[in-house]
Biopython code that builds the backbone (N, CA, C, O; Angstrom):
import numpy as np
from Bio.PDB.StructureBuilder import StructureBuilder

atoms = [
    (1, "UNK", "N", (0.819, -1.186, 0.000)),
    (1, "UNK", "CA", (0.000, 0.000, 0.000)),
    (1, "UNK", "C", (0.865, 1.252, 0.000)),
    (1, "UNK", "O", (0.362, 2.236, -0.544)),
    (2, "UNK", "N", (1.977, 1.369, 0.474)),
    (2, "UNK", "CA", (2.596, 2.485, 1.063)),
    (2, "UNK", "C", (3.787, 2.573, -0.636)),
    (2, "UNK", "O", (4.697, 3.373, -0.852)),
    (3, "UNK", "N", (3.323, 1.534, -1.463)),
    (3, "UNK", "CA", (4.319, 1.706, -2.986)),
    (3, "UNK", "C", (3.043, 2.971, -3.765)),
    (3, "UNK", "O", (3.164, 4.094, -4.254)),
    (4, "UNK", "N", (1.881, 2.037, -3.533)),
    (4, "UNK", "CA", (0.984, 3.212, -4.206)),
    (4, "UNK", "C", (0.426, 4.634, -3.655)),
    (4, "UNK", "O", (-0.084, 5.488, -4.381)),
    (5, "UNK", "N", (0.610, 4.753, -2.203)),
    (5, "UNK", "CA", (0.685, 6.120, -1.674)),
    (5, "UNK", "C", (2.042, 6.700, -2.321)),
    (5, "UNK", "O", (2.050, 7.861, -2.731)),
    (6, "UNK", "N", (2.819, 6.150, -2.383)),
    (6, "UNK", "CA", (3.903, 7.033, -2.367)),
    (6, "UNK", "C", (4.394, 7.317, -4.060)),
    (6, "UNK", "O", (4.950, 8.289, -4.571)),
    (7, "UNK", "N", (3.954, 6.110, -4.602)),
    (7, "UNK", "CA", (4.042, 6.330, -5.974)),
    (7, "UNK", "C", (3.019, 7.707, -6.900)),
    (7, "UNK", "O", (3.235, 8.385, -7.904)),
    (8, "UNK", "N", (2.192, 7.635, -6.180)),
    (8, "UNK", "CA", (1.187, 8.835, -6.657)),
    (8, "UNK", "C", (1.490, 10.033, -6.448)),
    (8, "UNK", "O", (1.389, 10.981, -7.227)),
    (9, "UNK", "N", (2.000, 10.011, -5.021)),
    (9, "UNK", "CA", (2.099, 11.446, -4.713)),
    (9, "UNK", "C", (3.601, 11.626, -4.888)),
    (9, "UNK", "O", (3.892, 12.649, -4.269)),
    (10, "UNK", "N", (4.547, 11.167, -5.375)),
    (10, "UNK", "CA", (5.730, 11.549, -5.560)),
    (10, "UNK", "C", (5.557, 11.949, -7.052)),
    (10, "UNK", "O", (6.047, 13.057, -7.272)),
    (11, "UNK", "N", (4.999, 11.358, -8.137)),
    (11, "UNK", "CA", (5.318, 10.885, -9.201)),
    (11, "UNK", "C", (4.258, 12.499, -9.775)),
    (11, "UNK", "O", (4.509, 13.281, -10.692)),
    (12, "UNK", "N", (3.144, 12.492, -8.836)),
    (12, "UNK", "CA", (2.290, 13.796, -9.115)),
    (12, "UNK", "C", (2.592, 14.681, -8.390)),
    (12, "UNK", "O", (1.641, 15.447, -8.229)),
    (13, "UNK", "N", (3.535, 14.984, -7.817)),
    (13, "UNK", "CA", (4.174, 16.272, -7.251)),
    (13, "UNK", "C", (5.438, 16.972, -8.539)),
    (13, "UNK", "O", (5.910, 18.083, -8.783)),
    (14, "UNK", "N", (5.591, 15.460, -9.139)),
    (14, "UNK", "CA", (6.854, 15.794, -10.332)),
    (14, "UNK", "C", (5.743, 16.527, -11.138)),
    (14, "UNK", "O", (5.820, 17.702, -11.496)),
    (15, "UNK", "N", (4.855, 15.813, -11.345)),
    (15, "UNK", "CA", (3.632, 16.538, -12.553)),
    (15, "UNK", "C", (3.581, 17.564, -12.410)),
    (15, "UNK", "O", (3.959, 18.443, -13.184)),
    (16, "UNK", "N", (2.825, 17.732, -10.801)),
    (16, "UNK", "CA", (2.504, 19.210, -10.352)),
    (16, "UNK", "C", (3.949, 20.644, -10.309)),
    (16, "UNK", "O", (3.696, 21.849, -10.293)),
    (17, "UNK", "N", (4.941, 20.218, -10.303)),
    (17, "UNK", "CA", (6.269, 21.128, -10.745)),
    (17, "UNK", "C", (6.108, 21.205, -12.355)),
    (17, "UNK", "O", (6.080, 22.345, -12.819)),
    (18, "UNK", "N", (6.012, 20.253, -13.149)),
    (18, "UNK", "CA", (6.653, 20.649, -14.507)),
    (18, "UNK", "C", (5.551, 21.630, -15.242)),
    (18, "UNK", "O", (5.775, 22.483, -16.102)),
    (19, "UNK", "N", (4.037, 21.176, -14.525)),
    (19, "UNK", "CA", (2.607, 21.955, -14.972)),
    (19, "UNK", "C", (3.202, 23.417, -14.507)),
    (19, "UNK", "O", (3.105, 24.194, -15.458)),
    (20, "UNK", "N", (3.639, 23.884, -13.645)),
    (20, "UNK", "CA", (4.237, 25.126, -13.049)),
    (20, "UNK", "C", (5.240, 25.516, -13.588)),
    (20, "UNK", "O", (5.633, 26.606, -13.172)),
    (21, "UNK", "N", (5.825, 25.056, -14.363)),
    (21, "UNK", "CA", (6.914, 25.257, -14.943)),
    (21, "UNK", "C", (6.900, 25.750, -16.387)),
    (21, "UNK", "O", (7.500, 26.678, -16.930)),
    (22, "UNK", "N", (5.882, 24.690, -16.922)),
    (22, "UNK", "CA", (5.202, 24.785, -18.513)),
    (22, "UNK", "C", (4.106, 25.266, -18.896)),
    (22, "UNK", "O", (3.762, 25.223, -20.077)),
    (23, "UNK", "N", (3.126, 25.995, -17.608)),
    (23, "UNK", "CA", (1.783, 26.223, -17.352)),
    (23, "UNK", "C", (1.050, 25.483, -18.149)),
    (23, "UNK", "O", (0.539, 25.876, -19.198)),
    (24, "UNK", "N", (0.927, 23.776, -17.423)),
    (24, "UNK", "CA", (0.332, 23.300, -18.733)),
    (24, "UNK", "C", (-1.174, 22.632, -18.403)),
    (24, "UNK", "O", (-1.555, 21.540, -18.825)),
    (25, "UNK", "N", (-2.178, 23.837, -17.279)),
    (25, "UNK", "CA", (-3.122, 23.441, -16.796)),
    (25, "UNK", "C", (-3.569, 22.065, -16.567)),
    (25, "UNK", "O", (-4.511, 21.470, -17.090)),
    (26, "UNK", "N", (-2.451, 21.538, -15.408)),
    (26, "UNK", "CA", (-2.825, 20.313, -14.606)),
    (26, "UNK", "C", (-2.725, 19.126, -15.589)),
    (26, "UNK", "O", (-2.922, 18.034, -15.055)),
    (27, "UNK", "N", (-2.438, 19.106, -17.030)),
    (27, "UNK", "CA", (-2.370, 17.680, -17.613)),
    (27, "UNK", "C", (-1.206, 17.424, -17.146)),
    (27, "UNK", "O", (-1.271, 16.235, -16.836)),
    (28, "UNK", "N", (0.323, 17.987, -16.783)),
    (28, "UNK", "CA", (1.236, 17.061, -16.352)),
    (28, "UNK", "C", (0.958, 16.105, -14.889)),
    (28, "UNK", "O", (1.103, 14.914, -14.614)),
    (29, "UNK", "N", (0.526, 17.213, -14.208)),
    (29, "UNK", "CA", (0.027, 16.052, -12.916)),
    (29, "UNK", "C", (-1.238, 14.999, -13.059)),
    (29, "UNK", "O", (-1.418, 14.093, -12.246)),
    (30, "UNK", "N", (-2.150, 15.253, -14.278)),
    (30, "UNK", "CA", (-2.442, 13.848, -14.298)),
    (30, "UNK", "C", (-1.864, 12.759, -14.991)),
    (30, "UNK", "O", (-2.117, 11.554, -15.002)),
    (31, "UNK", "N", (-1.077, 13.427, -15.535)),
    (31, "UNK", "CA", (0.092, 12.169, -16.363)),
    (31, "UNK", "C", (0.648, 11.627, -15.123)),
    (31, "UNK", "O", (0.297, 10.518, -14.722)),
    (32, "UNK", "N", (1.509, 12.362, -14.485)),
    (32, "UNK", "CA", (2.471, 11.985, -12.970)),
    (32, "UNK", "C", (1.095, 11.113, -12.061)),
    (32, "UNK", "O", (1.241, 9.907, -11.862)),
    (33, "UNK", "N", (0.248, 11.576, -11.729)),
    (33, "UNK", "CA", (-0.332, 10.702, -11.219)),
    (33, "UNK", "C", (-0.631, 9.592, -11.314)),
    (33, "UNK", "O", (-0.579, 8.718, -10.448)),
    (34, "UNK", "N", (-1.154, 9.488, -12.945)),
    (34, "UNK", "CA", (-1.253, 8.063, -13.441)),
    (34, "UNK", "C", (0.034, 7.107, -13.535)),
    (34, "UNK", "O", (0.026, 5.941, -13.138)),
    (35, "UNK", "N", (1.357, 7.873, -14.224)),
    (35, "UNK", "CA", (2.405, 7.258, -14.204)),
    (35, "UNK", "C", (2.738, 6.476, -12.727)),
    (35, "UNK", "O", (2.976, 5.275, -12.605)),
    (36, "UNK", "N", (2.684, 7.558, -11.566)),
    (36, "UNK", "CA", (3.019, 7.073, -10.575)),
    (36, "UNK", "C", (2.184, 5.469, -9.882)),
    (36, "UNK", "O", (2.695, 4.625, -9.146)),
    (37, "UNK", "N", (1.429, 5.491, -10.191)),
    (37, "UNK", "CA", (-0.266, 4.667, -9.986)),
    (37, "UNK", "C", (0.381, 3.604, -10.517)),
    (37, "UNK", "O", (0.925, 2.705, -9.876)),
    (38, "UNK", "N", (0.317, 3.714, -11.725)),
    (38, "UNK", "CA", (0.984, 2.532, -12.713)),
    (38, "UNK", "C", (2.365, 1.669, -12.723)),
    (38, "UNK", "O", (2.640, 0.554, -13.165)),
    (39, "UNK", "N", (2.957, 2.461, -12.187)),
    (39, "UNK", "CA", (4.968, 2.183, -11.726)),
    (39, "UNK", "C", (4.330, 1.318, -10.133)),
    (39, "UNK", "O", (4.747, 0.164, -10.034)),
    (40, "UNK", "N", (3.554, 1.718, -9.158)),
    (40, "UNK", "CA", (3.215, 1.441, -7.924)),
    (40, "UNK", "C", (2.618, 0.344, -8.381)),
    (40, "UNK", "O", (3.050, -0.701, -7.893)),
    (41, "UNK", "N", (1.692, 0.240, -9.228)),
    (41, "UNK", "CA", (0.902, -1.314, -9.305)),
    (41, "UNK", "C", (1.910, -2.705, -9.959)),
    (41, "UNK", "O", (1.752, -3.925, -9.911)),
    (42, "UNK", "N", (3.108, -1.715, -10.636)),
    (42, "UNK", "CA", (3.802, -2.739, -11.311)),
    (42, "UNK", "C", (4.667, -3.838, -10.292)),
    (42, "UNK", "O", (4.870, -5.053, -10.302)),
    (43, "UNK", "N", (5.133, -2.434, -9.222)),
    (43, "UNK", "CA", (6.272, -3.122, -8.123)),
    (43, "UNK", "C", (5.431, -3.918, -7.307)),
    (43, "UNK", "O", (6.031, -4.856, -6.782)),
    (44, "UNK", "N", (4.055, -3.821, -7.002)),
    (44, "UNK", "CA", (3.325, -4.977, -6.066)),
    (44, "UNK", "C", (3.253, -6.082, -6.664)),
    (44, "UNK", "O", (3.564, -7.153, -6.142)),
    (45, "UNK", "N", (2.762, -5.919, -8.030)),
    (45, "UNK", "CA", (2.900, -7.037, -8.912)),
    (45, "UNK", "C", (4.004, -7.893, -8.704)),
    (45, "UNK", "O", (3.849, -9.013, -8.217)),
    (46, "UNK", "N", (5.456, -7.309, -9.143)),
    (46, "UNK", "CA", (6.218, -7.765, -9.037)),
    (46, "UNK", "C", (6.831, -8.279, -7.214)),
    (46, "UNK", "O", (6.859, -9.472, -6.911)),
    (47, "UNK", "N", (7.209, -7.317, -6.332)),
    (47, "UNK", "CA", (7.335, -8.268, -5.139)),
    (47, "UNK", "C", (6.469, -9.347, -4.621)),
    (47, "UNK", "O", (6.808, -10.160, -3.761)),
    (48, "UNK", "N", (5.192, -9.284, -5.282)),
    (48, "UNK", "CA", (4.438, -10.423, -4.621)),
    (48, "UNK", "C", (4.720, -11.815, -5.006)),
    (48, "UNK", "O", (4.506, -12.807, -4.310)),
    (49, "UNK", "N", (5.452, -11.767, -6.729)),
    (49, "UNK", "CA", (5.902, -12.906, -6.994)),
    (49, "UNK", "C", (5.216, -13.984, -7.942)),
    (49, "UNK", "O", (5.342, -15.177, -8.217)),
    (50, "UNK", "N", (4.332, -12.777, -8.327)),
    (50, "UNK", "CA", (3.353, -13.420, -9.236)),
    (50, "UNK", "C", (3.599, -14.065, -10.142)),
    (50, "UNK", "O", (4.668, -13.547, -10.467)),
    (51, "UNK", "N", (3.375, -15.095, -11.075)),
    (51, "UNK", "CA", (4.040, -15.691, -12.285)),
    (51, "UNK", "C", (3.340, -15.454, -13.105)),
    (51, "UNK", "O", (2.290, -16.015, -12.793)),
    (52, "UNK", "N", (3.158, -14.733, -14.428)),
    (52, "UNK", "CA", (2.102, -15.120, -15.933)),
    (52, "UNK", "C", (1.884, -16.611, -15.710)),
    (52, "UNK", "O", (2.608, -17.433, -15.148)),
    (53, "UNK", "N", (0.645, -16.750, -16.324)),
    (53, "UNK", "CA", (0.429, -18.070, -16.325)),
    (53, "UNK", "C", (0.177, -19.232, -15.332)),
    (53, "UNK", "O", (-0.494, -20.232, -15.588)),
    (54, "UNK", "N", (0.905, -18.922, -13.980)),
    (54, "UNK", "CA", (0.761, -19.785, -13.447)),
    (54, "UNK", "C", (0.168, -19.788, -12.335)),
    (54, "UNK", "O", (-0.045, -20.773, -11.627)),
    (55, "UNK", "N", (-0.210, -18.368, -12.073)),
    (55, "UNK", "CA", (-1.749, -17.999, -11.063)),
    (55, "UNK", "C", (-1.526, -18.200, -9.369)),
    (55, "UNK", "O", (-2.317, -17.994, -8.448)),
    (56, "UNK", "N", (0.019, -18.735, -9.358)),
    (56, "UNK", "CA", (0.410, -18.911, -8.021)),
    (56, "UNK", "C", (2.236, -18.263, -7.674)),
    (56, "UNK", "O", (3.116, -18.169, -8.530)),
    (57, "UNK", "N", (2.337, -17.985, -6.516)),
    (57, "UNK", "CA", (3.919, -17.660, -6.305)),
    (57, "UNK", "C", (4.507, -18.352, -6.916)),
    (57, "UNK", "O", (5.736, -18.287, -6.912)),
]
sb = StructureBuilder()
sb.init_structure("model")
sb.init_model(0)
sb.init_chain("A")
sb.init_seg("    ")
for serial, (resi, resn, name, xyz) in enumerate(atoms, 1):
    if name == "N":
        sb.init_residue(resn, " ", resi, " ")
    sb.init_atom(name, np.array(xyz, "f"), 0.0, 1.0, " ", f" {name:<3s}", serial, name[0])
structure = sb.get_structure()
């Protein structure tokens, strides 16, 4: 849980700087948000140990 808290709000704080940077009315932080969301769901995926295919550790 604490990959996808932290993945969001790190990843959409980067958003929320470059939107400030590029004034690019909030689409970079929903990119960063989603990116972050998405990078966070990948690493649970992955430490849990999941296998394609084989539906078990």
């Amino acid at each position: 849980m604490s990959y996808l808290i932290a993945g969001i709000g790190v990843w959409g704080f980067v958003g929320w700087l470059v939107d400030r940077w590029l004034d690019a009315d909030g689409v970079a932080t929903a990119v960063g948000v989603l990116v972050g969301g998405a990078g966070a769901i990948y690493l649970i995926v992955r430490r849990s140990g999941f296998e394609r295919g084989k539906g078990t550790r």
